[in-house]
C-alpha positions as CSV (number, residue, x, y, z in Angstrom):
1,X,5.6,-1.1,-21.6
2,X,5.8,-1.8,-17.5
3,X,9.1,-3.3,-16.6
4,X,8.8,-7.2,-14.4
5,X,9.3,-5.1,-11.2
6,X,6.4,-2.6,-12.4
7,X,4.1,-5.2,-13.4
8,X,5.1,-7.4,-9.7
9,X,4.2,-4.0,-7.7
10,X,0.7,-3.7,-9.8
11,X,-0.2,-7.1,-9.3
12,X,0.7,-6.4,-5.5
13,X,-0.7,-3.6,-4.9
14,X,-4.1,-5.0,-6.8
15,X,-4.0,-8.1,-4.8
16,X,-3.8,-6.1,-1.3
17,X,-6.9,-4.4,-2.7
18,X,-8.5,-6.9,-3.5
19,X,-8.0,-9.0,-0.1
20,X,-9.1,-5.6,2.0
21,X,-11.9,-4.8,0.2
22,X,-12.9,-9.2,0.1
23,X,-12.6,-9.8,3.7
24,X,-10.9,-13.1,2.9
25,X,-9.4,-15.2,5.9
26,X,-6.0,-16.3,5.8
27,X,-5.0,-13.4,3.9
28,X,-0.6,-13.8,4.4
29,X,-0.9,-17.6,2.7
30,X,-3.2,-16.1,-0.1
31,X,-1.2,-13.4,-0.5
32,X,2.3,-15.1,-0.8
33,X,0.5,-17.7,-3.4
34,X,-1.0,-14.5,-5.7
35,X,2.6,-13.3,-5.4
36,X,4.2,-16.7,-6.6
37,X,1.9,-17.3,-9.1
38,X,2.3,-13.7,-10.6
39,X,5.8,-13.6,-10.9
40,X,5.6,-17.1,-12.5
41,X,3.1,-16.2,-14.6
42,X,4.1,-12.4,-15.5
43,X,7.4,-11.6,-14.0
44,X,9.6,-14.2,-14.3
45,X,13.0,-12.0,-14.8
46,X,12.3,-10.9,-11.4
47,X,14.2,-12.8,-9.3
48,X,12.8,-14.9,-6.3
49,X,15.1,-13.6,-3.7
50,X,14.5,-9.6,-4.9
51,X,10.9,-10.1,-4.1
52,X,10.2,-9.6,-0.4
53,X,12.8,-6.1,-0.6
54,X,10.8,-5.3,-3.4
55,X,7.4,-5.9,-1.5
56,X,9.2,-4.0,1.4
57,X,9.7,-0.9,-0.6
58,X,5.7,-0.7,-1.7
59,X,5.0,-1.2,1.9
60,X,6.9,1.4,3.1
61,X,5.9,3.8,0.3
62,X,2.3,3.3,1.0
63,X,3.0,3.9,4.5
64,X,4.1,6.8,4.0
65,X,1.3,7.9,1.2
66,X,-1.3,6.9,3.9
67,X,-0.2,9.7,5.8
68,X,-0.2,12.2,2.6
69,X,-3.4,11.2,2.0
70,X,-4.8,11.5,5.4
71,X,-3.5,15.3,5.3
72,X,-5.1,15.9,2.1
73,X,-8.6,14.7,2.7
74,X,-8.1,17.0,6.2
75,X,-7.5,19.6,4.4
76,X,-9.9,18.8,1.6
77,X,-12.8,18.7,4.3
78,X,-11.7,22.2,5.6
79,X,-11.6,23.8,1.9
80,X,-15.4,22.6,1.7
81,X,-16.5,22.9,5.4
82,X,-14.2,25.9,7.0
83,X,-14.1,23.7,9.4
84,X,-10.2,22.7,10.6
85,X,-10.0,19.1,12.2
86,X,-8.6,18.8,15.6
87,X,-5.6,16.0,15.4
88,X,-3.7,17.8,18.6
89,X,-5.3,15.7,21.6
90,X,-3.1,17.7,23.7
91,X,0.4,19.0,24.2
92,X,2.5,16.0,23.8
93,X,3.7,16.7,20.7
94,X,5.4,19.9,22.1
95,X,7.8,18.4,25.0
């Protein structure tokens, strides 16, 4: 069984799909009223003033997995093509 916090970070996570994927305008007021209504609804031990550090944390995870993932699918694309992608657009990164 998912904790409160586990469930708040699926329904998070779900609803950032979900508004991507929609298009929807006004996404941040949507968004904060999902989140409200979800940890009424299915969270309630989580506390209202835990949530935006919580929300931070996911944010900065997926950050950081977007870059993971963009590695993998480089190197994905190389294991089927023998092709390497070029990401150096020059010599910046070595000064």
């Amino acid at each position: 069984m998912l904790t409160d916090r586990e469930k708040l970070i699926l329904h998070f996570v779900a609803i950032l799909t979900i508004i991507r994927v929609s298009g929807v305008k006004d996404k941040e007021t949507i968004l904060n009223k999902m989140i409200d209504d979800i940890r009424r609804e299915r969270c309630r031990s989580v506390a209202m003033e835990d949530i935006p550090d919580i929300l931070e944390e996911v944010d900065e995870e997926m950050q950081s997995a977007q870059l993971m993932f963009k590695e993998l699918m480089e190197d994905t694309v190389w294991s089927m093509t023998g092709k390497r992608p070029n990401t150096r657009k020059g010599w910046e990164d070595l000064k």
